[in-house]
DRENMAR-531202 format. One record per atom (N, C-alpha, C, O, CB): residue number from 1; atom name; x, y, z. Coordinates in steps of 0.1 Angstrom, whole numbers, plus 5000, padded with zeros to 4 digits. Glycine has a CB too. Example, Ala and Ser with C-alpha at 12.3 -4.5 7.8 and 13.67 -1.06 7.14 Angstrom:
% DRENMAR-531202
k  a  xx  yy  zz
1  N  5132  4943  5078 .
1  CA  5123  4955  5078 .
1  C  5132  4967  5078 .
1  O  5142  4967  5085 .
1  CB  5113  4955  5090 .
2  N  5128  4978  5071 .
2  CA  5137  4989  5071 .
2  C  5129  5000  5079 .
2  O  5134  5011  5080 .
2  CB  5141  4994  5057 .
***
This chain:
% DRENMAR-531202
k  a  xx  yy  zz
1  N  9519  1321  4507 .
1  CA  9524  1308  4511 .
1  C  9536  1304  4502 .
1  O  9536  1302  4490 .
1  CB  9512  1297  4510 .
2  N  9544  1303  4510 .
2  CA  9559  1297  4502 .
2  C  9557  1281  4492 .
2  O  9550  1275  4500 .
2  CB  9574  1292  4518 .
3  N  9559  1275  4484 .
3  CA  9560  1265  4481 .
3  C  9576  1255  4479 .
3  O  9585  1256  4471 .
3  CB  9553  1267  4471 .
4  N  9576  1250  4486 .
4  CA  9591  1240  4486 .
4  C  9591  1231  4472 .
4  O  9581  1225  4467 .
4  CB  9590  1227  4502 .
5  N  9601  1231  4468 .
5  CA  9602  1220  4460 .
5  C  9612  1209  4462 .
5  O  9622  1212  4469 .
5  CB  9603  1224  4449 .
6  N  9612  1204  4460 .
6  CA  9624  1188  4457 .
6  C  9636  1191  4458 .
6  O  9642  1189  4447 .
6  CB  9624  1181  4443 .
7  N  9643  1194  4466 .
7  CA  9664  1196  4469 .
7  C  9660  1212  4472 .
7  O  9667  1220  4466 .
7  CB  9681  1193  4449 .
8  N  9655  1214  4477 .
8  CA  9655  1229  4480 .
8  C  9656  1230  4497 .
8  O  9650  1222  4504 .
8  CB  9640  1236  4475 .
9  N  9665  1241  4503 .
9  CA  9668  1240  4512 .
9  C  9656  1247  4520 .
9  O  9649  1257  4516 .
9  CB  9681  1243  4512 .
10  N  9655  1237  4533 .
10  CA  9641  1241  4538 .
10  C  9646  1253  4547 .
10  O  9658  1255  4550 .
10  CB  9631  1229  4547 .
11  N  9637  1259  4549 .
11  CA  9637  1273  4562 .
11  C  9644  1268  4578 .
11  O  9636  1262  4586 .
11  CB  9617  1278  4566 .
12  N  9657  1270  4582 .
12  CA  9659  1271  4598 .
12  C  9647  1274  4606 .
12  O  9643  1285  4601 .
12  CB  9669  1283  4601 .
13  N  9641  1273  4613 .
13  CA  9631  1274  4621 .
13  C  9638  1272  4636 .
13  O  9648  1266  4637 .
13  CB  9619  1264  4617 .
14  N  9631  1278  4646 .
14  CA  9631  1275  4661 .
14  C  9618  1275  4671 .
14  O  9613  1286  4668 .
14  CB  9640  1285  4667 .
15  N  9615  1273  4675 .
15  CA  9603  1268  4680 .
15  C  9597  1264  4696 .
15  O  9606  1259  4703 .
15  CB  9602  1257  4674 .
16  N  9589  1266  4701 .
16  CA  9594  1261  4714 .
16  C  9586  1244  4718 .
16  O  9575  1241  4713 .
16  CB  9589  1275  4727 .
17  N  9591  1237  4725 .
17  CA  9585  1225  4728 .
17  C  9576  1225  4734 .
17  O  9573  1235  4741 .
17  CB  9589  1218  4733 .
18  N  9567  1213  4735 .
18  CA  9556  1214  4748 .
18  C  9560  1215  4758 .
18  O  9550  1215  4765 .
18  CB  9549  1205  4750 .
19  N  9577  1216  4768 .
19  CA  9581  1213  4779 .
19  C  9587  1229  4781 .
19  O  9593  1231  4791 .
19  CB  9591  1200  4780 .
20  N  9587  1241  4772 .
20  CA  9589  1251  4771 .
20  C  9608  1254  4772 .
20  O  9616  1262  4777 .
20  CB  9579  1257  4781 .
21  N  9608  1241  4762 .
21  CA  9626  1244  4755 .
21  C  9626  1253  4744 .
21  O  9615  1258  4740 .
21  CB  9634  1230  4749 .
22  N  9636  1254  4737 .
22  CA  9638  1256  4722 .
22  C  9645  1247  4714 .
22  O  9657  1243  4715 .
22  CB  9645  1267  4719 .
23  N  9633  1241  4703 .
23  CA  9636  1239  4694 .
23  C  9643  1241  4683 .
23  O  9636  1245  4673 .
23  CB  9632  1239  4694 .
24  N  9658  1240  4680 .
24  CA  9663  1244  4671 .
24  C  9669  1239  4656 .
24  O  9681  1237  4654 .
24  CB  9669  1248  4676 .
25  N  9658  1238  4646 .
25  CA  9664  1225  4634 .
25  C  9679  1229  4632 .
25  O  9686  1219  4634 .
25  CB  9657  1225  4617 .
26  N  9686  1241  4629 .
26  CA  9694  1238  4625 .
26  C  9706  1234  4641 .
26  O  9718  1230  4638 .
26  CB  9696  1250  4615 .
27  N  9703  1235  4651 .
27  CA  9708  1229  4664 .
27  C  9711  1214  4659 .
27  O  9722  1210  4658 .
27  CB  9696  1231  4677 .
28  N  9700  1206  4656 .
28  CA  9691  1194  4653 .
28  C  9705  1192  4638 .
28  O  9712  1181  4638 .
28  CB  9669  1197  4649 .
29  N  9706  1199  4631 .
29  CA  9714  1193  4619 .
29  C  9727  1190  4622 .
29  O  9734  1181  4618 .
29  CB  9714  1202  4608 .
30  N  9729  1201  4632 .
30  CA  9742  1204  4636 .
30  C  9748  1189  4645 .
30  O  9758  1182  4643 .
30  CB  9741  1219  4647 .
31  N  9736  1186  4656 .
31  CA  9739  1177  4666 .
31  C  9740  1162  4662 .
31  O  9747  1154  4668 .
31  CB  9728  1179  4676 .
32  N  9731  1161  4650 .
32  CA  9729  1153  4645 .
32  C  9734  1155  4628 .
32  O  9727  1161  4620 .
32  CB  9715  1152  4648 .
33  N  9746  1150  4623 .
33  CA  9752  1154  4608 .
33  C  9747  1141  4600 .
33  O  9746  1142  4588 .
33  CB  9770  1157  4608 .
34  N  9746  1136  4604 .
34  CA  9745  1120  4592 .
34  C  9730  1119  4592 .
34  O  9726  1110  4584 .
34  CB  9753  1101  4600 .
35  N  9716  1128  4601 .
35  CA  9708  1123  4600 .
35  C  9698  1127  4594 .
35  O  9696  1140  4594 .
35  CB  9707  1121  4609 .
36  N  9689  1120  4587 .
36  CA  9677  1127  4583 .
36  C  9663  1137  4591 .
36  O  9665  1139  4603 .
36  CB  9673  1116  4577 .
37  N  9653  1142  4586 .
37  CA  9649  1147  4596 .
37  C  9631  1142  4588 .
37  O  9630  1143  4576 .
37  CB  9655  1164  4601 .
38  N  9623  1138  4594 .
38  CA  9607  1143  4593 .
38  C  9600  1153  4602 .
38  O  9599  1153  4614 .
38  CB  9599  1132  4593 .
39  N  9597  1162  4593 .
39  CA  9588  1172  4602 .
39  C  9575  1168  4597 .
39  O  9572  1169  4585 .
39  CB  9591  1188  4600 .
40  N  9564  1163  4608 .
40  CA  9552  1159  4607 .
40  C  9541  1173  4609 .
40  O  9539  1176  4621 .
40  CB  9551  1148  4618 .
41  N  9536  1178  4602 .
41  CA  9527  1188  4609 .
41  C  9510  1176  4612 .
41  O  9505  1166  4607 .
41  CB  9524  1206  4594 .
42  N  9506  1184  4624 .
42  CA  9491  1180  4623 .
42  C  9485  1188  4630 .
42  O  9490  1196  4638 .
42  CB  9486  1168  4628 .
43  N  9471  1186  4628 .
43  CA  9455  1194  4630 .
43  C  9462  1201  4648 .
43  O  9468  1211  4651 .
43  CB  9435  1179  4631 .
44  N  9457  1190  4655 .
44  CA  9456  1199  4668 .
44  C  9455  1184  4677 .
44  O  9452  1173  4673 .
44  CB  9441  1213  4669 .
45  N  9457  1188  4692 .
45  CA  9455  1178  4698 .
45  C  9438  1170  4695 .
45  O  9435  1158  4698 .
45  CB  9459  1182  4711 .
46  N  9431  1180  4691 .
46  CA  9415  1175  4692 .
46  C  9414  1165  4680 .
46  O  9403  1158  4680 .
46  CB  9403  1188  4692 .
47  N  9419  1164  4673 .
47  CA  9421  1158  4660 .
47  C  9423  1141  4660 .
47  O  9434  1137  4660 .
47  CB  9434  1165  4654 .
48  N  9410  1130  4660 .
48  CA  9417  1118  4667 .
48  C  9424  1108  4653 .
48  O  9428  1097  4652 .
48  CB  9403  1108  4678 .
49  N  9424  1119  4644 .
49  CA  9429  1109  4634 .
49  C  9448  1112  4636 .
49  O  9457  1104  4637 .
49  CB  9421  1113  4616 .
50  N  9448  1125  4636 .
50  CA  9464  1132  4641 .
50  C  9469  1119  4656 .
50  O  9480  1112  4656 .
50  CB  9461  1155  4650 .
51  N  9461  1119  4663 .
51  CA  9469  1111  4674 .
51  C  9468  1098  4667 .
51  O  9479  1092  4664 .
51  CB  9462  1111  4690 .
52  N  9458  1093  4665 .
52  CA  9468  1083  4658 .
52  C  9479  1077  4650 .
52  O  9486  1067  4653 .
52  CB  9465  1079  4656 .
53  N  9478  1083  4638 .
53  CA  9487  1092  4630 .
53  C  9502  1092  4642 .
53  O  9510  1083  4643 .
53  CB  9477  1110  4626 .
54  N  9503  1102  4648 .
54  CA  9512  1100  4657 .
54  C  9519  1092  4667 .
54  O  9531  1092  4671 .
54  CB  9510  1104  4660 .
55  N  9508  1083  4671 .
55  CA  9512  1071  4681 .
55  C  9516  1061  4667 .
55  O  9526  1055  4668 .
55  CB  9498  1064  4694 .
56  N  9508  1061  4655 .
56  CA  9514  1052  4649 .
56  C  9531  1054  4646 .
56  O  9541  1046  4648 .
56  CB  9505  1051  4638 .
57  N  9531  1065  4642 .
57  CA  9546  1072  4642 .
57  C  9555  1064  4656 .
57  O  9563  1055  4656 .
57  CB  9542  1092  4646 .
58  N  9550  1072  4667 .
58  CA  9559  1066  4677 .
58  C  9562  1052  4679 .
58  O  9573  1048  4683 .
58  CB  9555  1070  4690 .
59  N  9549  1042  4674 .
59  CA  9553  1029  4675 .
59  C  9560  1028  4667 .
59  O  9566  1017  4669 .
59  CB  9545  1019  4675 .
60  N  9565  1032  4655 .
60  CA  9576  1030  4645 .
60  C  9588  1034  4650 .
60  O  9597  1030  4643 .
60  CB  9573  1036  4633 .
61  N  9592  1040  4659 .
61  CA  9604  1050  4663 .
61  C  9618  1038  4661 .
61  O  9628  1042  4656 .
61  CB  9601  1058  4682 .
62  N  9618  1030  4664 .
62  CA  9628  1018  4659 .
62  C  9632  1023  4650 .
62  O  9640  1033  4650 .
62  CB  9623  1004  4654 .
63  N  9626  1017  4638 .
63  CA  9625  1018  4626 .
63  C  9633  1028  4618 .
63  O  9642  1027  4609 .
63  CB  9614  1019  4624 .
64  N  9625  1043  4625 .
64  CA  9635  1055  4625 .
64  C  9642  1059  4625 .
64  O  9646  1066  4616 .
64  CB  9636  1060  4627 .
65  N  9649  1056  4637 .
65  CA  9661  1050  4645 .
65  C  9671  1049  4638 .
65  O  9679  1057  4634 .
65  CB  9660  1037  4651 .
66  N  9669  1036  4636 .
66  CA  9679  1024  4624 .
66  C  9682  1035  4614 .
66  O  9692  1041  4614 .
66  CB  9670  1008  4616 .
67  N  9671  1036  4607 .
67  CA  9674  1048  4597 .
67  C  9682  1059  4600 .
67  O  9685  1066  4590 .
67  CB  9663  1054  4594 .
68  N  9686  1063  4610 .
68  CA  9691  1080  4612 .
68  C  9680  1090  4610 .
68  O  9682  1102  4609 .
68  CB  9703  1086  4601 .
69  N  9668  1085  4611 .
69  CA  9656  1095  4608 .
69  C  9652  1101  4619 .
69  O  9648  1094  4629 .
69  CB  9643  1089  4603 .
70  N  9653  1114  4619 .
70  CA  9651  1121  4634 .
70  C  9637  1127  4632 .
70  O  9636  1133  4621 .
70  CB  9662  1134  4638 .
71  N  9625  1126  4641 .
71  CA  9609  1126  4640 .
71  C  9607  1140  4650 .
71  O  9609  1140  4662 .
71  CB  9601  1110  4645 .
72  N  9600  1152  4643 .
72  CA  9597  1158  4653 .
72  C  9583  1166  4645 .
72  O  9583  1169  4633 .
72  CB  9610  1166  4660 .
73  N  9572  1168  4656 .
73  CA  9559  1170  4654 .
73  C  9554  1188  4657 .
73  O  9556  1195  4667 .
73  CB  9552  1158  4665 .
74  N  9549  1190  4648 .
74  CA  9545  1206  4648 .
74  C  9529  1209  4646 .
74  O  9523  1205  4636 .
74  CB  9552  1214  4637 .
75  N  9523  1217  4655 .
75  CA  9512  1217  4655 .
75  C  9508  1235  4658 .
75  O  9515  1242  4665 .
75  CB  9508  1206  4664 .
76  N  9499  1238  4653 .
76  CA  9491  1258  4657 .
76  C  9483  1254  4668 .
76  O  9471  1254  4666 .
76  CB  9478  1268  4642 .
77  N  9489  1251  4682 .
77  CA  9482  1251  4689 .
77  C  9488  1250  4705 .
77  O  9499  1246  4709 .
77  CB  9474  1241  4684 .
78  N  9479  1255  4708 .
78  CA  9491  1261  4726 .
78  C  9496  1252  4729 .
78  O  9494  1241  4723 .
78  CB  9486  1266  4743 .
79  N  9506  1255  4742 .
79  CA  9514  1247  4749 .
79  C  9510  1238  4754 .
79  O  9512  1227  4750 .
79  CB  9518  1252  4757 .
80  N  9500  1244  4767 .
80  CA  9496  1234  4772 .
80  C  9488  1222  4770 .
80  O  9489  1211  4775 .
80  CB  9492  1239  4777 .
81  N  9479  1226  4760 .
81  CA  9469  1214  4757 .
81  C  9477  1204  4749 .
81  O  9476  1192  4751 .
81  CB  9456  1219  4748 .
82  N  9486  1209  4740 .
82  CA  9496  1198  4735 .
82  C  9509  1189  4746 .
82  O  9515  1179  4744 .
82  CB  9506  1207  4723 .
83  N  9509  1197  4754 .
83  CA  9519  1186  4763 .
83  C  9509  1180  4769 .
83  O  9513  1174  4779 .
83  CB  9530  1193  4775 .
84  N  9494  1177  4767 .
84  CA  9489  1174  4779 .
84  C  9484  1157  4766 .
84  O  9483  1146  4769 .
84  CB  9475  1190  4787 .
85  N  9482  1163  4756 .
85  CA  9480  1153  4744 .
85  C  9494  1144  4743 .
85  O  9492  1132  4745 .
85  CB  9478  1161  4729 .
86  N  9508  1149  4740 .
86  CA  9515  1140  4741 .
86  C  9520  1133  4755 .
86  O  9524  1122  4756 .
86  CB  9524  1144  4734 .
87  N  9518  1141  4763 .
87  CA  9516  1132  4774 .
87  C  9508  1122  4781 .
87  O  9510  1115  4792 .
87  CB  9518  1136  4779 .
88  N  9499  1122  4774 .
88  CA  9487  1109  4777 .
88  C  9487  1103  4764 .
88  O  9477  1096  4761 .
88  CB  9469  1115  4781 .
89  N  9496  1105  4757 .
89  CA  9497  1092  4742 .
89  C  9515  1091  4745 .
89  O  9524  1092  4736 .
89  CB  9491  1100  4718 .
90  N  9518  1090  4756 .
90  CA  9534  1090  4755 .
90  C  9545  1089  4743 .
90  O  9555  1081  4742 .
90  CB  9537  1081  4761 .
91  N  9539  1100  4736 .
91  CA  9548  1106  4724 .
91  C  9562  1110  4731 .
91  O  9565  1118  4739 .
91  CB  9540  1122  4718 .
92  N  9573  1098  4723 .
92  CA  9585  1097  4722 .
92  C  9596  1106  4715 .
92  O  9608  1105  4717 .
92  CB  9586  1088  4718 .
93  N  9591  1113  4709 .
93  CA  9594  1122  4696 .
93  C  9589  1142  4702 .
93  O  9579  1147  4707 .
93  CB  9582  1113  4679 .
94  N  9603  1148  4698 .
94  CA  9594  1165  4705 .
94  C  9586  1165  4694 .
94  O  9587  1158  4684 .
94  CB  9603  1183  4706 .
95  N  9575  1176  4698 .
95  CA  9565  1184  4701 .
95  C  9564  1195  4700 .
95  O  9568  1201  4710 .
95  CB  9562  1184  4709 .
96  N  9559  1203  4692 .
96  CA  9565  1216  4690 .
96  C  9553  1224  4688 .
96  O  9543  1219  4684 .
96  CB  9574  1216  4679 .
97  N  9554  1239  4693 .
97  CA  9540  1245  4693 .
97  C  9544  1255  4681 .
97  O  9556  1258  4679 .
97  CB  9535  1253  4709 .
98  N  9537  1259  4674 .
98  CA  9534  1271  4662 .
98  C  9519  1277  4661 .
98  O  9512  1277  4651 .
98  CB  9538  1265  4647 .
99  N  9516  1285  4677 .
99  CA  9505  1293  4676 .
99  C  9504  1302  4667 .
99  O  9493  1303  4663 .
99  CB  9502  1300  4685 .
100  N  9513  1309  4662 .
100  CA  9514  1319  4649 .
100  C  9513  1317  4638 .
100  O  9509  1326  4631 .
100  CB  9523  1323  4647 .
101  N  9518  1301  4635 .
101  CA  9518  1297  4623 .
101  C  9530  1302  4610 .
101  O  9530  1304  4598 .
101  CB  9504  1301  4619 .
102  N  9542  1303  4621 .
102  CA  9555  1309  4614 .
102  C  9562  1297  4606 .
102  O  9568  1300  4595 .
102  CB  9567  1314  4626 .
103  N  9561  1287  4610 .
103  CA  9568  1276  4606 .
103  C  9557  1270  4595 .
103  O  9562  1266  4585 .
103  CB  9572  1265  4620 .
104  N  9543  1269  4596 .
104  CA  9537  1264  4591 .
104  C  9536  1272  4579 .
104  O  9534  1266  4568 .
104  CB  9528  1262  4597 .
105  N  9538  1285  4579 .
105  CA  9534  1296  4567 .
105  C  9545  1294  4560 .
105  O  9545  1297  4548 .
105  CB  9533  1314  4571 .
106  N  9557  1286  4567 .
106  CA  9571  1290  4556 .
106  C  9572  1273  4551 .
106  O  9576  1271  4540 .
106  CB  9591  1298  4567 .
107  N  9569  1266  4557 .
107  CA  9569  1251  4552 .
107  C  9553  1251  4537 .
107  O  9551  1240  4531 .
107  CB  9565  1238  4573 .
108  N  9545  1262  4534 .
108  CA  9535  1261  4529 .
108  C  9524  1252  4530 .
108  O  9515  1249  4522 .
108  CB  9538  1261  4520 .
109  N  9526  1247  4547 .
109  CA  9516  1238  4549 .
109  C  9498  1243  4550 .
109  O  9495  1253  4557 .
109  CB  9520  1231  4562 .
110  N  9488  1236  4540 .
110  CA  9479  1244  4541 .
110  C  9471  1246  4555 .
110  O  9472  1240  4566 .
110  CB  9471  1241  4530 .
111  N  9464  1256  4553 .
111  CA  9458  1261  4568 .
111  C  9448  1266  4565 .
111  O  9446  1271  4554 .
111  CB  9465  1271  4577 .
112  N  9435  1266  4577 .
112  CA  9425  1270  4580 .
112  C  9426  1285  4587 .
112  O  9430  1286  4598 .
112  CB  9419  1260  4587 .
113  N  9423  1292  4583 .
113  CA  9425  1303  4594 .
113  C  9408  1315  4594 .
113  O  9397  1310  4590 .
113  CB  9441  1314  4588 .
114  N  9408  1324  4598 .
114  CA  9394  1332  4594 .
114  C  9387  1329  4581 .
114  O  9393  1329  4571 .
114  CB  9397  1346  4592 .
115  N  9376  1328  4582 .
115  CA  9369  1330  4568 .
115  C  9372  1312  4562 .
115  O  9363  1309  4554 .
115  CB  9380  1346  4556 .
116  N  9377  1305  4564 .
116  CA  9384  1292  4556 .
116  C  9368  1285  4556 .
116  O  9359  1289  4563 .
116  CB  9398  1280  4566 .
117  N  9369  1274  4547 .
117  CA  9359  1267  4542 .
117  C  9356  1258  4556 .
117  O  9344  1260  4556 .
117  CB  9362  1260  4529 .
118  N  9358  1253  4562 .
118  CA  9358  1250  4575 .
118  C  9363  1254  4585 .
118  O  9375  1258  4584 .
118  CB  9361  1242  4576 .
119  N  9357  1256  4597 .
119  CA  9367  1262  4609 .
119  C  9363  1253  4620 .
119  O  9360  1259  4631 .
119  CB  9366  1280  4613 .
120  N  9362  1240  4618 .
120  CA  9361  1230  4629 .
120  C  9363  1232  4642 .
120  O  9354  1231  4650 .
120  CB  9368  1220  4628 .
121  N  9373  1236  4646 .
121  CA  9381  1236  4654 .
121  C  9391  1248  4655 .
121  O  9403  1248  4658 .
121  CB  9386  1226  4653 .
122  N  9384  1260  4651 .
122  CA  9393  1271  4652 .
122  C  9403  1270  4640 .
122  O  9405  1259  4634 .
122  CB  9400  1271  4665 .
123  N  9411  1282  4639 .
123  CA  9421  1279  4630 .
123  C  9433  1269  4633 .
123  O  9439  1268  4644 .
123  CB  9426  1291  4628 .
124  N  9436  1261  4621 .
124  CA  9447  1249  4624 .
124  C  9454  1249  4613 .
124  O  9450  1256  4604 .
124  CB  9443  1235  4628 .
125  N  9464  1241  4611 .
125  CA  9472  1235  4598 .
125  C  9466  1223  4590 .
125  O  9461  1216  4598 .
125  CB  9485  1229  4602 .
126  N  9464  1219  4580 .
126  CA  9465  1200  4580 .
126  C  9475  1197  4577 .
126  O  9484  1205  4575 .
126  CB  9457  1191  4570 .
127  N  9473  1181  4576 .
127  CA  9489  1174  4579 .
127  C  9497  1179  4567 .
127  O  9494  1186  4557 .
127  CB  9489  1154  4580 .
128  N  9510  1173  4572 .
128  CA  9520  1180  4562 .
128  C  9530  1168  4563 .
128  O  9525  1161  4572 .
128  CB  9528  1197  4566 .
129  N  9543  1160  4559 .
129  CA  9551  1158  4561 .
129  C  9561  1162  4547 .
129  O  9559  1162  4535 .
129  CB  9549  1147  4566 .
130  N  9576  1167  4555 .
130  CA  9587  1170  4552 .
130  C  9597  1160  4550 .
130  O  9598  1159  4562 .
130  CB  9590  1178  4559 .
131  N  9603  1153  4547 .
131  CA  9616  1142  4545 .
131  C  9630  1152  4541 .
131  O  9633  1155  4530 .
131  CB  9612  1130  4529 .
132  N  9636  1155  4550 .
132  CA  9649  1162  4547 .
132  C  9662  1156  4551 .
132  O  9666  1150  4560 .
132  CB  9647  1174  4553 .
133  N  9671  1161  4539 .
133  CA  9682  1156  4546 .
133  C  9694  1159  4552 .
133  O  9695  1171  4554 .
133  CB  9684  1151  4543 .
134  N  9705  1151  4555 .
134  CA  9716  1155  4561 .
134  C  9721  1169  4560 .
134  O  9729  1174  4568 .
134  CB  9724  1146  4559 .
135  N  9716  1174  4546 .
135  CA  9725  1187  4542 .
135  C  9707  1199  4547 .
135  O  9707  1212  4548 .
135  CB  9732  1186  4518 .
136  N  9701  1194  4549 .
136  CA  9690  1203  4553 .
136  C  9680  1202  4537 .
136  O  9674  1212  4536 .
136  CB  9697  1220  4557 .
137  N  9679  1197  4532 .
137  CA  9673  1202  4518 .
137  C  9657  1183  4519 .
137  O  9655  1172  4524 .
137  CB  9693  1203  4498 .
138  N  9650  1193  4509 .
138  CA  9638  1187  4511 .
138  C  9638  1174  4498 .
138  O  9639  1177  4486 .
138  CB  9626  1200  4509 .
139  N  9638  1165  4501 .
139  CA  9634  1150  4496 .
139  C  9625  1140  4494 .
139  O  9624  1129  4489 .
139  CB  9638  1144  4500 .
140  N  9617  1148  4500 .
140  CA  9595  1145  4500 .
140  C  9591  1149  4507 .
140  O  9595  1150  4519 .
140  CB  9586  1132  4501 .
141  N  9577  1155  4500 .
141  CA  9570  1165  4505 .
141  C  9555  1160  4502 .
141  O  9552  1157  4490 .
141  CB  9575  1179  4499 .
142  N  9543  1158  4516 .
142  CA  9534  1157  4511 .
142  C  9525  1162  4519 .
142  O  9526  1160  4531 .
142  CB  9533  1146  4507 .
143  N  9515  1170  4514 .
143  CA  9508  1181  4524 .
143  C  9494  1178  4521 .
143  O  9493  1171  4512 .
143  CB  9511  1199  4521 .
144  N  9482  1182  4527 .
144  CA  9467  1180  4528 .
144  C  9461  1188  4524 .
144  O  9469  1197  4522 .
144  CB  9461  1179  4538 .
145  N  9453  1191  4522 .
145  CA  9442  1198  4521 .
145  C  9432  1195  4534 .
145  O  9425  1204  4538 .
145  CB  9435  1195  4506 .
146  N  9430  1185  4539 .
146  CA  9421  1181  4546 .
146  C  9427  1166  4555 .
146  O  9438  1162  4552 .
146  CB  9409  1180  4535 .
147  N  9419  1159  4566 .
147  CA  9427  1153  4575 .
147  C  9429  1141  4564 .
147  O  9441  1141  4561 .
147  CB  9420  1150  4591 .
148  N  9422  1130  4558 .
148  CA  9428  1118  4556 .
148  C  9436  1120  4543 .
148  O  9436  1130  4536 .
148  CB  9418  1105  4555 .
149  N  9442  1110  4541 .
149  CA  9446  1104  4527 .
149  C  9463  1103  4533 .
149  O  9472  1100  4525 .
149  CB  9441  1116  4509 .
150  N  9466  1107  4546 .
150  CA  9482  1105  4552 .
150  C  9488  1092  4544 .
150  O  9483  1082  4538 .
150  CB  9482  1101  4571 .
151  N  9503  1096  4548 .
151  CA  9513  1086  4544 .
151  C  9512  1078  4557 .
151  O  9508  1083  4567 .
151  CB  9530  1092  4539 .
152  N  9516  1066  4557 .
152  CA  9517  1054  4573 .
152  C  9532  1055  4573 .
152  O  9539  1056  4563 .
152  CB  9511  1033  4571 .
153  N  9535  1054  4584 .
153  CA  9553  1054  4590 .
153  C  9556  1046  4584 .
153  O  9568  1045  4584 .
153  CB  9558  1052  4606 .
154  N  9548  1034  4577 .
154  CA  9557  1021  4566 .
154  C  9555  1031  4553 .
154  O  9565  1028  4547 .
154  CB  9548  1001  4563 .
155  N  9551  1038  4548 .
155  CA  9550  1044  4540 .
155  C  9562  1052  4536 .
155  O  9570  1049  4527 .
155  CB  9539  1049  4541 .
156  N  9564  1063  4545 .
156  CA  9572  1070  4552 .
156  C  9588  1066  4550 .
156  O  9598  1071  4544 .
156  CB  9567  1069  4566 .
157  N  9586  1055  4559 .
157  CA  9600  1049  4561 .
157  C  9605  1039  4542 .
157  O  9616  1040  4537 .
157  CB  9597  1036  4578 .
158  N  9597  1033  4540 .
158  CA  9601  1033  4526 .
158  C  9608  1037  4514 .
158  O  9616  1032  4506 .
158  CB  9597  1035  4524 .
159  N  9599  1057  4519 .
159  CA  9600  1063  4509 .
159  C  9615  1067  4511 .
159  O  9623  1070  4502 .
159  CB  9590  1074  4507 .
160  N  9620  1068  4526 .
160  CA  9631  1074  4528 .
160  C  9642  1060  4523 .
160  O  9650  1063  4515 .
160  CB  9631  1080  4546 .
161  N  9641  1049  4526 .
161  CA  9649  1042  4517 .
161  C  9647  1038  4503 .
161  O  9654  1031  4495 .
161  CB  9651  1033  4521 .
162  N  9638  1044  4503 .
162  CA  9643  1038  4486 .
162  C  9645  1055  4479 .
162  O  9643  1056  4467 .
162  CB  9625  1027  4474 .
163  N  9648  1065  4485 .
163  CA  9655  1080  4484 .
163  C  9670  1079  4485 .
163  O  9679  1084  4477 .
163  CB  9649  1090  4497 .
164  N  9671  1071  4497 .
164  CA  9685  1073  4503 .
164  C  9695  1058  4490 .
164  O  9704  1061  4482 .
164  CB  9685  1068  4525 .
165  N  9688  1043  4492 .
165  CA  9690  1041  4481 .
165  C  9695  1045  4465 .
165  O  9705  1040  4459 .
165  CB  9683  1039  4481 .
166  N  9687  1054  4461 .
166  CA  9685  1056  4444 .
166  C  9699  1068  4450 .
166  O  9710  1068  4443 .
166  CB  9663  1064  4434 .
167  N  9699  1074  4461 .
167  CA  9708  1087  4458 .
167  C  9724  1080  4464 .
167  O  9735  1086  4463 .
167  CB  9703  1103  4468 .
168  N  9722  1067  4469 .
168  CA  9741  1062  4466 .
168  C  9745  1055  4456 .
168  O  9757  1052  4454 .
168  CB  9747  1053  4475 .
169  N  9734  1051  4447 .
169  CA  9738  1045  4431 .
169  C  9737  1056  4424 .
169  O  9738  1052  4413 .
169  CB  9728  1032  4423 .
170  N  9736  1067  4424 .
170  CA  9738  1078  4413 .
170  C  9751  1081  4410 .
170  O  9759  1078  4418 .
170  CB  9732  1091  4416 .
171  N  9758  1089  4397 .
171  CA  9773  1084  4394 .
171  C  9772  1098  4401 .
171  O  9763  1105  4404 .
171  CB  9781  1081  4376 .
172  N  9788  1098  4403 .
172  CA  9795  1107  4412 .
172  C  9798  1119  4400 .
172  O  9797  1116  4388 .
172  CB  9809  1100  4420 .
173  N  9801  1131  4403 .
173  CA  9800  1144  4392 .
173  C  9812  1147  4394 .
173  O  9817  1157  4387 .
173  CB  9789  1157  4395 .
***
């Protein structure tokens, strides 16, 4: 398992959506240059603390917005049942599938897989969030062991201003 640390540039990833596009962060950096990004991992659609967790997310999407914060959601779990979850919580934000666990293995989000101390629900991820920015590099990082103790999209959104904040009063080099 890789571990990220603090200004470290995260892994390019591509991915496919629940609508069977591609997902491409560095597409996403490209398309988007001024903006920040969160990558949210969670459990699985069966997970009812993740959907909330998420709709709470989407009801924040304003917020985001305003910020330049671009929100997109990754989960180890098929296609179908995940378009079928964000589409009965009308998740605003993509969706992203990682049955393999490629993205999840390289972001070091922890995971359940064979043999794990739980296997609730088959093998899955727990939550993770990423805060990255305009240049691609990582600016908070907070991952699970297990489903609660999440950051709240006010939490979230905070952290990203008082990040972006502290880093335009720093002296110039």
């Amino acid at each position: 398992m890789y571990d990220l640390q603090l200004g470290d540039q995260v892994p390019n990833f591509k991915l496919p959506t629940i609508s069977k596009e591609t997902y491409s962060f560095e597409e996403q950096k490209n398309n988007h240059i001024t903006a920040w990004h969160l990558i949210v991992f969670f459990r699985g659609s069966w997970c009812p603390y993740c959907i909330k967790t998420l709709k709470d997310i989407g009801n924040h999407m304003e917020t985001f917005r305003k910020m330049d914060i671009r929100v997109a959601a990754i989960a180890a779990e098929n296609q179908k049942t995940l378009k079928q979850m964000a589409e009965h919580e009308s998740l605003s934000f993509p969706v992203l599938v990682d049955e393999f666990f490629t993205v999840l293995d390289a972001f070091g989000v922890f995971t359940h897989k064979t043999g794990a101390p739980y296997e609730d629900h088959g093998a899955h991820g727990e939550p993770a969030y990423f805060l990255i920015n305009e240049e691609g590099k990582l600016m908070y990082q907070q991952k699970q062991t297990g489903p609660f103790g999440r950051p709240s999209p006010l939490d979230l959104s905070a952290t990203a201003q008082l990040i972006k904040k502290h880093l335009k009063n720093l002296p110039e080099e």
